[in-house]
N, CA, C and O atoms as a GROMACS GRO file, in nm:
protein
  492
    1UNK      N    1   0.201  -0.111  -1.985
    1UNK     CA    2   0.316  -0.155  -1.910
    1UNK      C    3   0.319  -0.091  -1.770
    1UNK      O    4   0.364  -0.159  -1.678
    2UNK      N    5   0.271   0.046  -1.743
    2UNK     CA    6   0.285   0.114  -1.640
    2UNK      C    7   0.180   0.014  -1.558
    2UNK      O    8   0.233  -0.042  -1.462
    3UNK      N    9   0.050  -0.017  -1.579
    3UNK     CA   10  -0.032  -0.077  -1.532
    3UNK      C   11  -0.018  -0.186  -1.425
    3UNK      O   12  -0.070  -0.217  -1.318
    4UNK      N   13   0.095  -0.237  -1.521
    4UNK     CA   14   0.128  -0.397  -1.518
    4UNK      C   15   0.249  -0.388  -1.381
    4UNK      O   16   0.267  -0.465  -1.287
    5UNK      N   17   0.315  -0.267  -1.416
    5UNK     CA   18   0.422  -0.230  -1.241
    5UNK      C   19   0.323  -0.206  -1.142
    5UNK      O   20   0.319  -0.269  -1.037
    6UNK      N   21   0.229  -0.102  -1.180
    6UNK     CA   22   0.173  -0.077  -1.038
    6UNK      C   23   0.094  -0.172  -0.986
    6UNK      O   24   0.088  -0.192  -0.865
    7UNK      N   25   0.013  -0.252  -1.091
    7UNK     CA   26  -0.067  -0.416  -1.021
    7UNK      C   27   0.087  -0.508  -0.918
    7UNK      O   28   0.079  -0.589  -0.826
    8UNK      N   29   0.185  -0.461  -0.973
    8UNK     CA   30   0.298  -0.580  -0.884
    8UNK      C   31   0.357  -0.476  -0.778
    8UNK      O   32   0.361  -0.501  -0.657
    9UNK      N   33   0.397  -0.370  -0.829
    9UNK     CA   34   0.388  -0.292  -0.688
    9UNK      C   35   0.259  -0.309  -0.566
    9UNK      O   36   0.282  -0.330  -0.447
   10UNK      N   37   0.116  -0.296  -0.630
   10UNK     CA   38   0.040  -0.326  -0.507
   10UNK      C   39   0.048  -0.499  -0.445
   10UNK      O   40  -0.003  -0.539  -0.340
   11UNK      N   41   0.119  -0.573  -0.534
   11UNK     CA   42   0.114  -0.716  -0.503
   11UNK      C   43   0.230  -0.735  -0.415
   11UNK      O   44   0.225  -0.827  -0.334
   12UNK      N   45   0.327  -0.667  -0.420
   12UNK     CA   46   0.442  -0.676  -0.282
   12UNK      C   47   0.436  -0.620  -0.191
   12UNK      O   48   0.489  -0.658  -0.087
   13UNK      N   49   0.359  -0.495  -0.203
   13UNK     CA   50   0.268  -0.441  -0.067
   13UNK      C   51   0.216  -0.583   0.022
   13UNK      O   52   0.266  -0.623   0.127
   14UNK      N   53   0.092  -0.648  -0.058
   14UNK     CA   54   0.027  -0.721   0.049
   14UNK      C   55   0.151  -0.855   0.052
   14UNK      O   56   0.112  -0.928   0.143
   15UNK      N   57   0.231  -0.893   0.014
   15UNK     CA   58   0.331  -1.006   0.033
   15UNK      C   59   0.356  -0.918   0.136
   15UNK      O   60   0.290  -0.925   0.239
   16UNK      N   61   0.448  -0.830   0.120
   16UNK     CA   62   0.495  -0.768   0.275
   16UNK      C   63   0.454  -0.767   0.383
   16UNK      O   64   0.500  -0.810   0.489
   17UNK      N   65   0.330  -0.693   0.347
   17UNK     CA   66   0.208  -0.702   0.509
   17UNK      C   67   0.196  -0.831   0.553
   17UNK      O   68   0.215  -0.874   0.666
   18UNK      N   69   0.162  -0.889   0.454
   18UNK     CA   70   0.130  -1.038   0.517
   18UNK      C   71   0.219  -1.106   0.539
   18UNK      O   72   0.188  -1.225   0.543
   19UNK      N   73   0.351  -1.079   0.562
   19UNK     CA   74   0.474  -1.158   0.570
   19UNK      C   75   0.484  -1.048   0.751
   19UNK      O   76   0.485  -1.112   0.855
   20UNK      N   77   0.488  -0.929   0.755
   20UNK     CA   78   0.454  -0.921   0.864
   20UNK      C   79   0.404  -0.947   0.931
   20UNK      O   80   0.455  -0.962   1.042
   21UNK      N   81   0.259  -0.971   0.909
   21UNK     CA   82   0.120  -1.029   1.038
   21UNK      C   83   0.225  -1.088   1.064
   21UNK      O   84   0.310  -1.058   1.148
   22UNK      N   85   0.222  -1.229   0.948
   22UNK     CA   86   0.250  -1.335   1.007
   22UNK      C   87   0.415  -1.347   1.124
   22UNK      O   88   0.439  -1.437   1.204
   23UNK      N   89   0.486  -1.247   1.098
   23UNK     CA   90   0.619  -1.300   1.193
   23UNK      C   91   0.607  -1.168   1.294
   23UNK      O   92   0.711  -1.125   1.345
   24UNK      N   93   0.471  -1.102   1.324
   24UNK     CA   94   0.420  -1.047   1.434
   24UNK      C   95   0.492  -0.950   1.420
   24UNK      O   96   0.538  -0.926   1.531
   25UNK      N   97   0.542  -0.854   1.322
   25UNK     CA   98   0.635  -0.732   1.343
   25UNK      C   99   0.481  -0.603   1.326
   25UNK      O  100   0.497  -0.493   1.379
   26UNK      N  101   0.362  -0.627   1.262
   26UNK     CA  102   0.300  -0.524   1.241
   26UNK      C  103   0.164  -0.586   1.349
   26UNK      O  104   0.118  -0.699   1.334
   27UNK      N  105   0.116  -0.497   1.448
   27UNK     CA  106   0.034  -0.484   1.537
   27UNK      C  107  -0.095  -0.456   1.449
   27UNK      O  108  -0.068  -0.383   1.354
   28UNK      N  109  -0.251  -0.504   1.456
   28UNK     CA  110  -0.349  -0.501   1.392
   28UNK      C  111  -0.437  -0.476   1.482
   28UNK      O  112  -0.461  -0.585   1.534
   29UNK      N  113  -0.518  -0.371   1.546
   29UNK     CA  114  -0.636  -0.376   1.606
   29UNK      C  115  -0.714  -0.403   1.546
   29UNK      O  116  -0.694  -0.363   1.431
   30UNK      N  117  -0.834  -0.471   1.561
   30UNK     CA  118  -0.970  -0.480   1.544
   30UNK      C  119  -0.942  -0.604   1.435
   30UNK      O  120  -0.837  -0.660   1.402
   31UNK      N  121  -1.099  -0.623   1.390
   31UNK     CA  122  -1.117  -0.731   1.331
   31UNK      C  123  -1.054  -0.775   1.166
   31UNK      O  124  -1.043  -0.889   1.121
   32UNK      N  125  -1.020  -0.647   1.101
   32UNK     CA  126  -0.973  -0.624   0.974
   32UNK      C  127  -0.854  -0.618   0.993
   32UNK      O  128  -0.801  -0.540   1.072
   33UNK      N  129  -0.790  -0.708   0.915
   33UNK     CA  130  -0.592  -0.728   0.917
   33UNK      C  131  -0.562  -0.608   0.794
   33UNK      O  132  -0.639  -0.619   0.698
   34UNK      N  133  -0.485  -0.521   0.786
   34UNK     CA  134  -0.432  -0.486   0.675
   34UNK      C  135  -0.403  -0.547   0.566
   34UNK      O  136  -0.375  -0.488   0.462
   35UNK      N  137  -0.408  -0.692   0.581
   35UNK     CA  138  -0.388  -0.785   0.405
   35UNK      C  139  -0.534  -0.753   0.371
   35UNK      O  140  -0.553  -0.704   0.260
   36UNK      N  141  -0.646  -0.773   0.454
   36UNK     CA  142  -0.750  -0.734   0.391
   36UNK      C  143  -0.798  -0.645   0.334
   36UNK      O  144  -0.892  -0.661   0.257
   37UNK      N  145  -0.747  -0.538   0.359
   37UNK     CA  146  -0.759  -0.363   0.301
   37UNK      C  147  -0.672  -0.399   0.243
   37UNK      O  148  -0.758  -0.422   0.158
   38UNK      N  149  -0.571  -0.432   0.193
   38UNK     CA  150  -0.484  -0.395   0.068
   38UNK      C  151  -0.543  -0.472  -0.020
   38UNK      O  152  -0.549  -0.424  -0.133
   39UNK      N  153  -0.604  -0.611   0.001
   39UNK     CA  154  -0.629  -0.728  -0.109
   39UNK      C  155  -0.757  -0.636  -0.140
   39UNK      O  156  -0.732  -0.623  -0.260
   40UNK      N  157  -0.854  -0.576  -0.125
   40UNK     CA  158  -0.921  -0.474  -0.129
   40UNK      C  159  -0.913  -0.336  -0.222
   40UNK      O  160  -0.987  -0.285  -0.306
   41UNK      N  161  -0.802  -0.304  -0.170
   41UNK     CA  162  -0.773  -0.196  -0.272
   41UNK      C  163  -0.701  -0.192  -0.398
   41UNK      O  164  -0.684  -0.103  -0.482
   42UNK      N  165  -0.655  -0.336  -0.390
   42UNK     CA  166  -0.552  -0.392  -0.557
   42UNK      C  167  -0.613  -0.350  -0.663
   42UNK      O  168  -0.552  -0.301  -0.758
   43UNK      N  169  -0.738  -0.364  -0.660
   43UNK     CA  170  -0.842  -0.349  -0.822
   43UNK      C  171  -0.850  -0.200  -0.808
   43UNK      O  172  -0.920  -0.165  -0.903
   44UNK      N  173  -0.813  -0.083  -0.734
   44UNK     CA  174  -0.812   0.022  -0.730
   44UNK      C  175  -0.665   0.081  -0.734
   44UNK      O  176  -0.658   0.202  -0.713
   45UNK      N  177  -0.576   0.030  -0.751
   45UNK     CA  178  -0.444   0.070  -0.770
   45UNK      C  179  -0.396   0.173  -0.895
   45UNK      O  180  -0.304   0.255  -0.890
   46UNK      N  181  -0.507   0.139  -1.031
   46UNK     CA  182  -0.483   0.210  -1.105
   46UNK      C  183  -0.528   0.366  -1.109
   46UNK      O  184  -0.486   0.470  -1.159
   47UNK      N  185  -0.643   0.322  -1.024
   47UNK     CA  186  -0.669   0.471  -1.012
   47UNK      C  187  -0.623   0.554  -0.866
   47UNK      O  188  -0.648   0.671  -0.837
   48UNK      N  189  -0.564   0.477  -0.804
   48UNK     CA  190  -0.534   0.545  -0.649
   48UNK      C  191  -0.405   0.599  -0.665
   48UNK      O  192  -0.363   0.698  -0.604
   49UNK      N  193  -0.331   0.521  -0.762
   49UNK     CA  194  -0.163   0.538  -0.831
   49UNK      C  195  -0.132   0.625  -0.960
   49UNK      O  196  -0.047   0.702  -1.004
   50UNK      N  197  -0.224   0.579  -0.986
   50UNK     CA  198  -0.212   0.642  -1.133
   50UNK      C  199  -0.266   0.736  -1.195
   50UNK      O  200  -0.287   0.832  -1.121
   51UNK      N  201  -0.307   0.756  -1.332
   51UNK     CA  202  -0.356   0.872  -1.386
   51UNK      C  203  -0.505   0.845  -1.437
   51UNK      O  204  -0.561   0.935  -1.500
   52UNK      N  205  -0.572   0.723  -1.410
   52UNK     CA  206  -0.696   0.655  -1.477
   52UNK      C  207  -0.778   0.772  -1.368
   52UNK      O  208  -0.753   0.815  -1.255
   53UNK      N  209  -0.903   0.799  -1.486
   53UNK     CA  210  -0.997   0.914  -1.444
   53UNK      C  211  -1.067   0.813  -1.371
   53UNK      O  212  -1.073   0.878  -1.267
   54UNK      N  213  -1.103   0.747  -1.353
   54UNK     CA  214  -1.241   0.679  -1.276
   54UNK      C  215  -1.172   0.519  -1.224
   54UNK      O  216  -1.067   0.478  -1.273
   55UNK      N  217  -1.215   0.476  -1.163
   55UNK     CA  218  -1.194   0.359  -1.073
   55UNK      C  219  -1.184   0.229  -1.178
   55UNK      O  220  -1.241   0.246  -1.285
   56UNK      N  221  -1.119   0.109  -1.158
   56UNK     CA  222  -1.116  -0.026  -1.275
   56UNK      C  223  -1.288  -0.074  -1.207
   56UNK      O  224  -1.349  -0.057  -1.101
   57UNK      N  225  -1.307  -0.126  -1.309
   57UNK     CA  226  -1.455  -0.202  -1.289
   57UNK      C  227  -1.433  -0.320  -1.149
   57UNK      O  228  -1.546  -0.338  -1.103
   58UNK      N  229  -1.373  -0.367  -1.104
   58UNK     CA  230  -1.348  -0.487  -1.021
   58UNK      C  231  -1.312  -0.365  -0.860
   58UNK      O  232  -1.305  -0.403  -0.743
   59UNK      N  233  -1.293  -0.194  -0.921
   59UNK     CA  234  -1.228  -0.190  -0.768
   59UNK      C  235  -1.365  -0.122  -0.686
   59UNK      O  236  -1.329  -0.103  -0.570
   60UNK      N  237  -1.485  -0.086  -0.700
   60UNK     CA  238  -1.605  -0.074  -0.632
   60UNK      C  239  -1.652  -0.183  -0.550
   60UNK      O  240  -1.684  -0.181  -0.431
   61UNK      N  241  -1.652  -0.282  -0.634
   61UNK     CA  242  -1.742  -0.449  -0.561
   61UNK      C  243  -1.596  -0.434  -0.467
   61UNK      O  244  -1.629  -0.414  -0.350
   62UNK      N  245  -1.510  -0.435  -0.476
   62UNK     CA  246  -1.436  -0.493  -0.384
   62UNK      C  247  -1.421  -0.383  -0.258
   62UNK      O  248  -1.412  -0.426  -0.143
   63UNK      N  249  -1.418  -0.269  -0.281
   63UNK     CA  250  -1.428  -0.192  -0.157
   63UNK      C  251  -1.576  -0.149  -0.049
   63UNK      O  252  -1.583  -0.078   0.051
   64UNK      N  253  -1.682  -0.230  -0.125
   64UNK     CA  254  -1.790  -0.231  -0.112
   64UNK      C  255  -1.763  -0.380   0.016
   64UNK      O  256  -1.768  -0.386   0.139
   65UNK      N  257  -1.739  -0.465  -0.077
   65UNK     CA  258  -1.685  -0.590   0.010
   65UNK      C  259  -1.629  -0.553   0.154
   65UNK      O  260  -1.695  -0.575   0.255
   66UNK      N  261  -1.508  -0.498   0.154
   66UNK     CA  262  -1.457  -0.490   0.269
   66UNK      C  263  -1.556  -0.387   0.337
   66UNK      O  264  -1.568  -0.404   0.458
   67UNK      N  265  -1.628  -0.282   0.281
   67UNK     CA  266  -1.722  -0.222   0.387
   67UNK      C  267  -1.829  -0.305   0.436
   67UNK      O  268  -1.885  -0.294   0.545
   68UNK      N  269  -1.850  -0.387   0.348
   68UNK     CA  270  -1.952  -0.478   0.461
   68UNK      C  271  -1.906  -0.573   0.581
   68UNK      O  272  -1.986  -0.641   0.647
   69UNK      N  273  -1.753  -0.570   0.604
   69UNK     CA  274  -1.677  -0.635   0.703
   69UNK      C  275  -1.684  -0.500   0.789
   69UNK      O  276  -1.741  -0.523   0.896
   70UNK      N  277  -1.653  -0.394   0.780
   70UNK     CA  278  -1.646  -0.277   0.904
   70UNK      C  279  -1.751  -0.271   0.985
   70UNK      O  280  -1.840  -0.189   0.960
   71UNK      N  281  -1.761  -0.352   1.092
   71UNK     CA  282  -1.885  -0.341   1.221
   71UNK      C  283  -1.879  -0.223   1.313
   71UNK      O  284  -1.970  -0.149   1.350
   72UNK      N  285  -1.686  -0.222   1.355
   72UNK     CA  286  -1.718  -0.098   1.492
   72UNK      C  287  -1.582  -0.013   1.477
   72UNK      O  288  -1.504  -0.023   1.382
   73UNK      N  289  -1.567   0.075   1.592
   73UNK     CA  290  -1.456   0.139   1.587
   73UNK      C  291  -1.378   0.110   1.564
   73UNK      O  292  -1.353   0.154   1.453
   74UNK      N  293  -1.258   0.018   1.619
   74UNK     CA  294  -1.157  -0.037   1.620
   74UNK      C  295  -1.137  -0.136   1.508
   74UNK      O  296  -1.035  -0.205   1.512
   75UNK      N  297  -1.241  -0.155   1.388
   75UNK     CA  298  -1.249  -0.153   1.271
   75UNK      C  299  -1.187  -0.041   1.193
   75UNK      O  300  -1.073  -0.018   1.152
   76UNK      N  301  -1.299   0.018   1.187
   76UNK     CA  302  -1.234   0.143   1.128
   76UNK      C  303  -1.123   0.196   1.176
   76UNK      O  304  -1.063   0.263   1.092
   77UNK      N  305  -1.054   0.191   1.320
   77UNK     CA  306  -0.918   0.239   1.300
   77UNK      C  307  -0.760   0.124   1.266
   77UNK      O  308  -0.639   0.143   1.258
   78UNK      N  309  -0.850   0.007   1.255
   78UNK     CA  310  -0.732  -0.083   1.176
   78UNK      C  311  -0.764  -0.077   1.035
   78UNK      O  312  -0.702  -0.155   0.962
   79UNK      N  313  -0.870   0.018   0.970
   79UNK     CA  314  -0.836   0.030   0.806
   79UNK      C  315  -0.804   0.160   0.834
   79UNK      O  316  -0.717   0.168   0.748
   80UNK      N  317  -0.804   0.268   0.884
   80UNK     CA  318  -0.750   0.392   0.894
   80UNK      C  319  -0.551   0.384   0.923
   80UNK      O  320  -0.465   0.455   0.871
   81UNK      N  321  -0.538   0.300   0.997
   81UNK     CA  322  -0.383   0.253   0.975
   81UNK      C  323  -0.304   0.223   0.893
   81UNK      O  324  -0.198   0.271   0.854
   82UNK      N  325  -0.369   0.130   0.865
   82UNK     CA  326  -0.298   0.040   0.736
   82UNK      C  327  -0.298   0.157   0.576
   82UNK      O  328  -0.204   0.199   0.508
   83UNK      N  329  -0.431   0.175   0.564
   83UNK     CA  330  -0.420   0.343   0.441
   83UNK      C  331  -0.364   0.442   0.479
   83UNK      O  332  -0.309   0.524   0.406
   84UNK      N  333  -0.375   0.446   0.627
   84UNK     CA  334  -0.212   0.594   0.613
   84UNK      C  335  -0.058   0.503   0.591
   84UNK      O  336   0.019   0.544   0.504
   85UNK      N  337  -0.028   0.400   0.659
   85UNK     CA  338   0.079   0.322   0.583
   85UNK      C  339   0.075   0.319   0.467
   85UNK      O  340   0.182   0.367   0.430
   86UNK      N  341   0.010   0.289   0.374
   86UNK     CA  342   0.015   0.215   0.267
   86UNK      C  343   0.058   0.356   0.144
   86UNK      O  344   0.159   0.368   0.075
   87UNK      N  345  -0.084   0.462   0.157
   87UNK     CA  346  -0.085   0.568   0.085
   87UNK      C  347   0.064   0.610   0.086
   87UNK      O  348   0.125   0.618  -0.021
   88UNK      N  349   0.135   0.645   0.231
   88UNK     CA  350   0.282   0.734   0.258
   88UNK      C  351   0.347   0.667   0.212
   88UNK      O  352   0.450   0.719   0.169
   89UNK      N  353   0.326   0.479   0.189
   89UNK     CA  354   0.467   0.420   0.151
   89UNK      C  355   0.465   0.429  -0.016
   89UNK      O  356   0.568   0.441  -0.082
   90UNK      N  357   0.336   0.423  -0.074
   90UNK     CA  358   0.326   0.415  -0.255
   90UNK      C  359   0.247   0.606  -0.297
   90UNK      O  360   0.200   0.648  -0.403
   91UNK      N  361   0.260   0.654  -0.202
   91UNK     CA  362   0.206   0.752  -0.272
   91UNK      C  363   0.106   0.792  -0.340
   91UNK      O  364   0.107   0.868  -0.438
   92UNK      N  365  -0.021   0.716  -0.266
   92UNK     CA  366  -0.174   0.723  -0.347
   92UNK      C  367  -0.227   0.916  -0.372
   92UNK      O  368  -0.183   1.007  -0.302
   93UNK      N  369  -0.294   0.929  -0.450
   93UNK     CA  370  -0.302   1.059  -0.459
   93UNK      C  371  -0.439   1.072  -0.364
   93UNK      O  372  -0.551   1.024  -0.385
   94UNK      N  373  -0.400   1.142  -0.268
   94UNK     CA  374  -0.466   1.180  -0.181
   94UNK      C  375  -0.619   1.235  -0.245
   94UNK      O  376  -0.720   1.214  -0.179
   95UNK      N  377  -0.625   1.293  -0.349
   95UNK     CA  378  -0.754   1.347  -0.363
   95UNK      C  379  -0.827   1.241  -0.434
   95UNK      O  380  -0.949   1.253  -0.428
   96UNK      N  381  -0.788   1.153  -0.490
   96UNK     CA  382  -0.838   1.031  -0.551
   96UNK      C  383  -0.930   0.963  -0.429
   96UNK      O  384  -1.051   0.944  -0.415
   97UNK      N  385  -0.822   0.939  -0.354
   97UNK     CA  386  -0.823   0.838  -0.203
   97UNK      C  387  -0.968   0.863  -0.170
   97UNK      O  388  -1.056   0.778  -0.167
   98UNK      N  389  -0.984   1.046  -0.134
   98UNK     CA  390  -1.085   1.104  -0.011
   98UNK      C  391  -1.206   1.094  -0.119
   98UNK      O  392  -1.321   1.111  -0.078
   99UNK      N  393  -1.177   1.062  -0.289
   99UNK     CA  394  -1.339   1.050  -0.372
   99UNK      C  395  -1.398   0.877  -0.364
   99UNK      O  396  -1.512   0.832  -0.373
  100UNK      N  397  -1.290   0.822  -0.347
  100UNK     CA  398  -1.324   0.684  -0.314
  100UNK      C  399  -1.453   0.639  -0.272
  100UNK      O  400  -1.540   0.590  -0.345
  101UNK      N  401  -1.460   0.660  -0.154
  101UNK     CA  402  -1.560   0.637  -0.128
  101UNK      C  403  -1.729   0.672  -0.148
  101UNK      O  404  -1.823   0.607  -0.101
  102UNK      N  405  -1.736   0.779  -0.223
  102UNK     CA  406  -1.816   0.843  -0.272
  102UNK      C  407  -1.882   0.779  -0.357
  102UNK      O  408  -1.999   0.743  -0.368
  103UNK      N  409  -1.727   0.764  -0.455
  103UNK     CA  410  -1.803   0.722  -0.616
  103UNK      C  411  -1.837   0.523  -0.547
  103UNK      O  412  -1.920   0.461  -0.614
  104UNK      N  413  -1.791   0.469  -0.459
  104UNK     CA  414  -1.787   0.326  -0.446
  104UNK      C  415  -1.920   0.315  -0.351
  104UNK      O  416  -1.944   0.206  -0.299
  105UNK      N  417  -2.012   0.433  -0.328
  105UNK     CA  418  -2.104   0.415  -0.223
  105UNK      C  419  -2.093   0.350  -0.110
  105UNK      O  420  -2.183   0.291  -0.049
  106UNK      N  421  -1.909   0.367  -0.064
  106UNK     CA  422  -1.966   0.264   0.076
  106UNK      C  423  -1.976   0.392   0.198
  106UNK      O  424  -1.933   0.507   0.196
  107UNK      N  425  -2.054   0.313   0.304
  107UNK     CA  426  -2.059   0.372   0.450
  107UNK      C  427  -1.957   0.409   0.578
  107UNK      O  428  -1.907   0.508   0.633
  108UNK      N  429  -1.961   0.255   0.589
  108UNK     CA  430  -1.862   0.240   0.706
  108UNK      C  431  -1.696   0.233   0.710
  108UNK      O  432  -1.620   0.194   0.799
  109UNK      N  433  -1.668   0.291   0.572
  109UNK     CA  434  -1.525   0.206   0.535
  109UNK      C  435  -1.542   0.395   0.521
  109UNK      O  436  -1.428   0.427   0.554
  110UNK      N  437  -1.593   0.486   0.502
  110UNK     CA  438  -1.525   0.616   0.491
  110UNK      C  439  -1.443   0.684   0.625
  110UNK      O  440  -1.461   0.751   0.727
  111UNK      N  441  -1.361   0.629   0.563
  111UNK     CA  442  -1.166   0.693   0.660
  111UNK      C  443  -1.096   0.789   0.595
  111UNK      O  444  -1.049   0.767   0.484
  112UNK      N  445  -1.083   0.904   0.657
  112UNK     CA  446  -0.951   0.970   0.590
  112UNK      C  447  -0.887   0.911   0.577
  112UNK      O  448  -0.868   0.822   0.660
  113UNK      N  449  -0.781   0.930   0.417
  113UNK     CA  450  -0.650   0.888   0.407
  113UNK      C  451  -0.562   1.016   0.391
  113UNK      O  452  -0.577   1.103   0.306
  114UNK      N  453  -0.478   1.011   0.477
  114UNK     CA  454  -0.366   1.110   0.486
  114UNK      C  455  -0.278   1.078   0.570
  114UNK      O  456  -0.314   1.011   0.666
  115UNK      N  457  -0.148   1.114   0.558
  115UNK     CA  458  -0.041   1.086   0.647
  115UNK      C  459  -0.051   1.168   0.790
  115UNK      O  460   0.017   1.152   0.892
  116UNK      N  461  -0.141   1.246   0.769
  116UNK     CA  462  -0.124   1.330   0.881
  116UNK      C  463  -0.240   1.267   0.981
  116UNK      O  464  -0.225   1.290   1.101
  117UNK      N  465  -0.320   1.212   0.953
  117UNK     CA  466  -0.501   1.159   1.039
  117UNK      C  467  -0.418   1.092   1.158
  117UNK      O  468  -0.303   1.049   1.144
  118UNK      N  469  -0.484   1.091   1.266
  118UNK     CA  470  -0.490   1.110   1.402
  118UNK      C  471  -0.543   0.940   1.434
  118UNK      O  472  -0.555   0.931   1.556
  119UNK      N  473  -0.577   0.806   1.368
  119UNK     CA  474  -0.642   0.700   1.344
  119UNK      C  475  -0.744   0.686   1.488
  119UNK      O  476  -0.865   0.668   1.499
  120UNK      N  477  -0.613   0.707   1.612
  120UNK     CA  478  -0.724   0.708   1.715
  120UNK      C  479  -0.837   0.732   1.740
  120UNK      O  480  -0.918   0.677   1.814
  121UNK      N  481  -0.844   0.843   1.654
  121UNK     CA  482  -0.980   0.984   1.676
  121UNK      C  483  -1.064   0.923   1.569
  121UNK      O  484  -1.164   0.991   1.546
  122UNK      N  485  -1.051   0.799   1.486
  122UNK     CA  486  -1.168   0.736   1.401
  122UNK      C  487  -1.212   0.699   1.494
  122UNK      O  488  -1.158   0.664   1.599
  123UNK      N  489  -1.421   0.710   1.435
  123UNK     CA  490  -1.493   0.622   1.520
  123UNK      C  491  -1.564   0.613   1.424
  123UNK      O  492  -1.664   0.541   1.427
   0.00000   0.00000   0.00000
């Protein structure tokens, strides 16, 4: 049951965002919209939220996915945005967040997530 809130908690996340793009209240640099990093990180909700030791089978391919969209800077600092939003507004556990990428082998998609990161200073 807990599962089943936090899959709809991450599902009104991206309704939201994407209800922003679209009526222009949230600013997006670079080529990656924040619906894309969140639709991205959904299959990882259980473990970014929750108490699951290791990642859902569906949330690697998919963050793998969006790292093969990260070409340049201003990439990486419109997914460095949107995960310090997202983490501060649902409370991802930060030490989960920073193994992410590790255990998901991607490259270009490794961003700090923390409320405190500087996004500018990604390159």
């Amino acid at each position: 049951m807990a599962v089943k809130k936090m899959v709809q908690a991450v599902f009104v996340v991206g309704l939201v965002v994407t209800m922003m793009n679209v009526w222009g209240v949230v600013s997006v640099e670079g080529a990656i919209s924040c619906n894309q990093v969140v639709s991205a990180m959904t299959p990882c909700a259980t473990y970014l939220l929750g108490n699951a030791a290791t990642p859902a089978a569906a949330c690697c391919p998919s963050i793998r996915g969006l790292d093969s969209q990260v070409k340049a800077t201003p990439d990486r600092q419109a997914v460095c945005n949107c995960l310090k939003t997202q983490a501060q507004s649902y409370g991802a556990k930060l030490g989960k967040a920073a193994n992410l990428p590790g255990l998901c082998k991607v490259t270009d998609l490794n961003v700090p997530i923390s409320p405190n990161v500087d996004c500018s200073k990604v390159h």
